[in-house]
C-alpha positions as CSV (number, residue, x, y, z in Angstrom):
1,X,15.5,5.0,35.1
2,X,12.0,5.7,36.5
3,X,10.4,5.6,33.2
4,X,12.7,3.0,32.2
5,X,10.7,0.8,35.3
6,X,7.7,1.6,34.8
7,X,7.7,0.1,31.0
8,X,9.2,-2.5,32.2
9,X,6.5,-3.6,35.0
10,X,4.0,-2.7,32.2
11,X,5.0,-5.3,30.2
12,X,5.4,-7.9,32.8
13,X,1.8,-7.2,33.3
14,X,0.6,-7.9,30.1
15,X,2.9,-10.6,29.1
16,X,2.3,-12.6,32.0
17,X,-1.3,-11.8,33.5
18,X,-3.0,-9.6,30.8
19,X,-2.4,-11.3,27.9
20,X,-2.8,-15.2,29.4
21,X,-6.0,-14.7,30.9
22,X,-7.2,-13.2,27.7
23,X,-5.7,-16.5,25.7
24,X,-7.4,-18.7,27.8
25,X,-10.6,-16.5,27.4
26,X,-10.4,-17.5,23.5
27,X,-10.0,-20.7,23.7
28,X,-12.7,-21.0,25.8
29,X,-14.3,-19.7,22.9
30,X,-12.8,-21.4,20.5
31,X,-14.1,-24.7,22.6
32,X,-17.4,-23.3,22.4
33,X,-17.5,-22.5,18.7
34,X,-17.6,-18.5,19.4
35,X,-14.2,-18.7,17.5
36,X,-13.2,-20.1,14.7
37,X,-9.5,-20.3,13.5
38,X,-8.0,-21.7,9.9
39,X,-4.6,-22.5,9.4
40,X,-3.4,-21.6,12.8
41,X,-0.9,-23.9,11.7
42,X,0.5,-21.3,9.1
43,X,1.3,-18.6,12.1
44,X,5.2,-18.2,12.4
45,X,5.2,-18.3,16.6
46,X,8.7,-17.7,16.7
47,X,9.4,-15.5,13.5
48,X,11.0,-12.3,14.3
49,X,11.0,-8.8,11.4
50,X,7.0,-9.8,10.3
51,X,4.8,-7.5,9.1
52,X,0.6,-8.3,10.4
53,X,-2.0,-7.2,7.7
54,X,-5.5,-7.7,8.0
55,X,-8.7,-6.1,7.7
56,X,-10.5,-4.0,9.9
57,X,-14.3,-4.7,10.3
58,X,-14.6,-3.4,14.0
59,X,-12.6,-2.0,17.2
60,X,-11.9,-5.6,18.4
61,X,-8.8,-6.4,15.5
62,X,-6.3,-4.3,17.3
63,X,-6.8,-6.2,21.1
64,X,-7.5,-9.9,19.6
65,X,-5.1,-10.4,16.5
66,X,-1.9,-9.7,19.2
67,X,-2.8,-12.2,21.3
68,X,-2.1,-14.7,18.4
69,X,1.7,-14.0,18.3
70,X,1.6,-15.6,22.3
71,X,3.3,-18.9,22.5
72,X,0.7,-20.0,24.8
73,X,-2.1,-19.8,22.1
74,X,-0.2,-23.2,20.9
75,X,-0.4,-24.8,24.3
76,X,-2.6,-28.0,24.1
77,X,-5.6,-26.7,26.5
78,X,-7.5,-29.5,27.5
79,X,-10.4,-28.2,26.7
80,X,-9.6,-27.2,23.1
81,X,-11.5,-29.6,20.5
82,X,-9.1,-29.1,17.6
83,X,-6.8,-32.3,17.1
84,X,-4.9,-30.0,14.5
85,X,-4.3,-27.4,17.2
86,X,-3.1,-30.1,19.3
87,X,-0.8,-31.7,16.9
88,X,0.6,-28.7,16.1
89,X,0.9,-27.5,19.9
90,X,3.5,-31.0,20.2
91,X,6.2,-29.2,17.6
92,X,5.7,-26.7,20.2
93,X,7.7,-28.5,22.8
94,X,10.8,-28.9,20.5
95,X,11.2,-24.8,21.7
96,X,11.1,-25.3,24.9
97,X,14.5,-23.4,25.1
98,X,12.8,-20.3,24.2
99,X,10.7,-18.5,26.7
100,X,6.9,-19.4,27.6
101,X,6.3,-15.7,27.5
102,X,7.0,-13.7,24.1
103,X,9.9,-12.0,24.4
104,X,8.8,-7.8,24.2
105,X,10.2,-7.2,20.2
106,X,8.1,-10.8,19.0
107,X,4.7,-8.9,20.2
108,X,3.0,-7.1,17.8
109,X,4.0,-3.3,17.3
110,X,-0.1,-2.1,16.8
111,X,-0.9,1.4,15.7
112,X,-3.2,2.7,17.9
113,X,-4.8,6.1,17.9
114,X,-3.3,8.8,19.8
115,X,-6.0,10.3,21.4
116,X,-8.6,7.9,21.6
117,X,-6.7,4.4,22.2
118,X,-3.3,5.2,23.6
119,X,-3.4,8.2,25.9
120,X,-6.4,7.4,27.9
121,X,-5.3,6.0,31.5
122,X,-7.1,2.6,30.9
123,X,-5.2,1.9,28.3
124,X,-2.0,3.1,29.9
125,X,-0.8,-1.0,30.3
126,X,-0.2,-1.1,26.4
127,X,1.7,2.6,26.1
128,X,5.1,1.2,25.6
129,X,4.5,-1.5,23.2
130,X,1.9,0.2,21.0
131,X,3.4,2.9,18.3
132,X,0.3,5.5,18.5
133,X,-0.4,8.0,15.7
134,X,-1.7,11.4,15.6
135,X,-4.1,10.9,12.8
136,X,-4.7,15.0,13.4
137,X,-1.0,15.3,13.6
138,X,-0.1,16.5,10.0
139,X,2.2,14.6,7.3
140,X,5.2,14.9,9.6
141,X,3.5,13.2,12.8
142,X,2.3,10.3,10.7
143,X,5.6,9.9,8.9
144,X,7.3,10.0,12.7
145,X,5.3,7.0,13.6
146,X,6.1,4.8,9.8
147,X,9.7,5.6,10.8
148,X,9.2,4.1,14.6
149,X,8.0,1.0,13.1
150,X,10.5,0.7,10.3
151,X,12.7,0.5,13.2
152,X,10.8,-2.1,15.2
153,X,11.2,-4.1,11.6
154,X,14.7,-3.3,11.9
155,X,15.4,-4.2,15.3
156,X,14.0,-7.8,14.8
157,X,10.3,-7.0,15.8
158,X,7.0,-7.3,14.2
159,X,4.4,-4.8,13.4
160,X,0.4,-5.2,13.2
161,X,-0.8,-2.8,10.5
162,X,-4.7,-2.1,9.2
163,X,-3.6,-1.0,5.3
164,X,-7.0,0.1,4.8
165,X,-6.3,3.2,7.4
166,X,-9.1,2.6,8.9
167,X,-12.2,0.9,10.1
168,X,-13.7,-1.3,6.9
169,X,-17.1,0.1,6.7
170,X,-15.6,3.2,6.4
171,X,-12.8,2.8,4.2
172,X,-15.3,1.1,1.3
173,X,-17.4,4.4,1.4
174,X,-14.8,6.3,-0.5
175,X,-13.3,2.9,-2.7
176,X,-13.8,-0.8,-2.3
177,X,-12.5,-3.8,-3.5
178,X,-14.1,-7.1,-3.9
179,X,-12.9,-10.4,-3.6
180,X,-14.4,-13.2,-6.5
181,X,-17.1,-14.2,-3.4
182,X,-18.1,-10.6,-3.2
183,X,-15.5,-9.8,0.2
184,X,-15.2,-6.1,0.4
185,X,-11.7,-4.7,1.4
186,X,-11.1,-0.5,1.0
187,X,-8.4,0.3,-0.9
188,X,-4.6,-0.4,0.9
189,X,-2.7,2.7,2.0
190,X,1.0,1.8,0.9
191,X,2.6,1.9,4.5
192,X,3.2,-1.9,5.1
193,X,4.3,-2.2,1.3
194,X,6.8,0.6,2.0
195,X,7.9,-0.8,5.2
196,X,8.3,-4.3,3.7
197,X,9.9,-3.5,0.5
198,X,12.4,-1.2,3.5
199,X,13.1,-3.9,5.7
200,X,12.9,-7.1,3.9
201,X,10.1,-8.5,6.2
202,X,7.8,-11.2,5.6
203,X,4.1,-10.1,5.5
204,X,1.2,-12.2,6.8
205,X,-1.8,-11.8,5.9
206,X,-5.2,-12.2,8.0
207,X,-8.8,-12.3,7.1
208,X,-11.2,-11.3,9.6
209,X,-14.7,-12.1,9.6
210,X,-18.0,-11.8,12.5
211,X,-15.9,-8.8,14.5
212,X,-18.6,-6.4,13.5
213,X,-21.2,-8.5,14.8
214,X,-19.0,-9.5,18.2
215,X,-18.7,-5.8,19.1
216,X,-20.3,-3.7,16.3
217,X,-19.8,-0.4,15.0
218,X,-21.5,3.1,16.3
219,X,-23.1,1.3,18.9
220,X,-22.4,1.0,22.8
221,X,-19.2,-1.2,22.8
222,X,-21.0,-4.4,24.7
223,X,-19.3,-7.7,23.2
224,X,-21.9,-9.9,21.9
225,X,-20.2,-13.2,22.6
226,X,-22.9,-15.0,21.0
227,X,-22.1,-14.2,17.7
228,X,-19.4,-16.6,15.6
229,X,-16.2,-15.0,14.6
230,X,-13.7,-16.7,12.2
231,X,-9.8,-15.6,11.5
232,X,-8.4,-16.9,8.2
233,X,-4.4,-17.2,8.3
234,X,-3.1,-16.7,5.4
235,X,0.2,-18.2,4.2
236,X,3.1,-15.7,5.1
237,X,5.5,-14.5,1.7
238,X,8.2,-11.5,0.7
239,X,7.0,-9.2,-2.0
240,X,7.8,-9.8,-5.1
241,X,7.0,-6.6,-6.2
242,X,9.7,-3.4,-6.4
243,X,7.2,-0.5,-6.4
244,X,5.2,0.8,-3.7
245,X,2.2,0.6,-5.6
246,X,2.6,-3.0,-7.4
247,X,3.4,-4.5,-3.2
248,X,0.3,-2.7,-1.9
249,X,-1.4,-4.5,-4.8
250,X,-0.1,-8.0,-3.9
251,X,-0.8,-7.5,-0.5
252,X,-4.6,-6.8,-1.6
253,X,-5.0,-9.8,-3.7
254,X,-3.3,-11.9,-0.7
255,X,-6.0,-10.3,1.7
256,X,-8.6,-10.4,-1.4
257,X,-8.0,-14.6,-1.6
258,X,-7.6,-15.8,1.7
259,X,-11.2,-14.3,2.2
260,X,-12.2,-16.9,-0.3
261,X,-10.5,-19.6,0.9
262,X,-11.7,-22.7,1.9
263,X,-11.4,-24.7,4.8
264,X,-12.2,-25.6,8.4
265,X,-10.4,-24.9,11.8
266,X,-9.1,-28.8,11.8
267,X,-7.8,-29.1,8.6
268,X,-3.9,-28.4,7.6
């Protein structure tokens, strides 16, 4: 019951005075160009059993992208520039029977780290929501945490999953994959395919672009806000595929073409 509790005010805490603050933090930013989003329009707000890829150029993917499954990140802010974000933020009223805040399963399941970015004590307001793995933990430990979020899939929820396995820059060192524009991606690990092709979720792809700049790699983690990041959403699809291999492949040229894709922040 105790434990139980303390979850619970956990996720009070971020749901209703974490996460907020944070949203009105980026579109602060979006207001002031620091941000750039395309297609926000193609985000499924109220979609439950999706499964979040994207690339991974930095250590800012795993706190930002969840903030984009928040129904207030389609509130009109008065501030925001974007007429498109605004004309889409008016179908928003039309759910005004739902709940302002997400409920717990519609936020993003990440897969943090176990020892560096879920046990630590300042991180303790996301232990709970987050499905950490021991990436020293042996085949069993890793196939433990595949089989949590299989269930999250299963229980209506939605996942956020890196297929690369880890950090871009890293991941290209031992194979890379460009895009016709010369986007690098590392090759896929075949978890989200297998999870997708298991559940029967919808994947939805994201392109990320400027992170590494905004807080960059092997140096002290100081944001530099005056850099311009940009987050491509891609157009959310089932896979077509019925091998592990040929879905990890779709979901590589999905990532591969929205990173060529055209377009600006007020265009649908």
């Amino acid at each position: 019951m105790k434990n139980k509790l303390i979850s619970e005010i956990r996720f009070q805490v971020v749901n209703c005075l974490v996460a907020p603050t944070l949203g009105i933090l980026v579109c602060l930013l979006e207001a002031l160009g620091r941000i750039e989003f395309l297609h926000f329009e193609r985000f499924p707000i109220w979609e439950e059993k999706l499964v979040i890829v994207s690339n991974h150029p930095s250590l800012l993917e795993p706190f930002f992208l969840p903030l984009m499954g928040f129904p207030w990140m389609n509130f009109p802010w008065v501030f925001s520039p974007l007429w498109s974000r605004i004309r889409f933020s008016l179908s928003w009223f039309k759910e005004l029977q739902k709940e302002f805040s997400l409920q717990k399963k519609l936020i993003p399941a990440n897969v943090p780290d176990k020892n560096n970015f879920y046990d630590p004590a300042y991180l303790g307001l996301f232990q709970g929501i987050n499905v950490p793995v021991d990436r020293n933990g042996g085949v069993q430990g890793r196939i433990g945490t595949v089989l949590a979020l299989k269930k999250v899939l299963e229980n209506g929820g939605r996942v956020l999953i890196f297929p690369e396995g880890t950090r871009t820059f890293k991941a290209i060192q031992k194979c890379e994959v460009k895009s016709a524009n010369g986007s690098k991606l590392g090759k896929l690990k075949d978890g989200a395919a297998w999870l997708d092709l298991k559940t029967n979720a919808r994947i939805l792809p994201i392109w990320v672009e400027g992170t590494e700049k905004v807080l960059p790699n092997n140096k002290f983690p100081i944001p530099r806000l005056w850099h311009t990041l940009t987050i491509r959403i891609g157009i959310p699809f089932f896979e077509q595929e019925n091998t592990r291999k040929e879905a990890t492949s779709e979901i590589a040229q999905a990532l591969l073409e929205l990173a060529d894709e055209k377009g600006r922040s007020h265009e649908t």
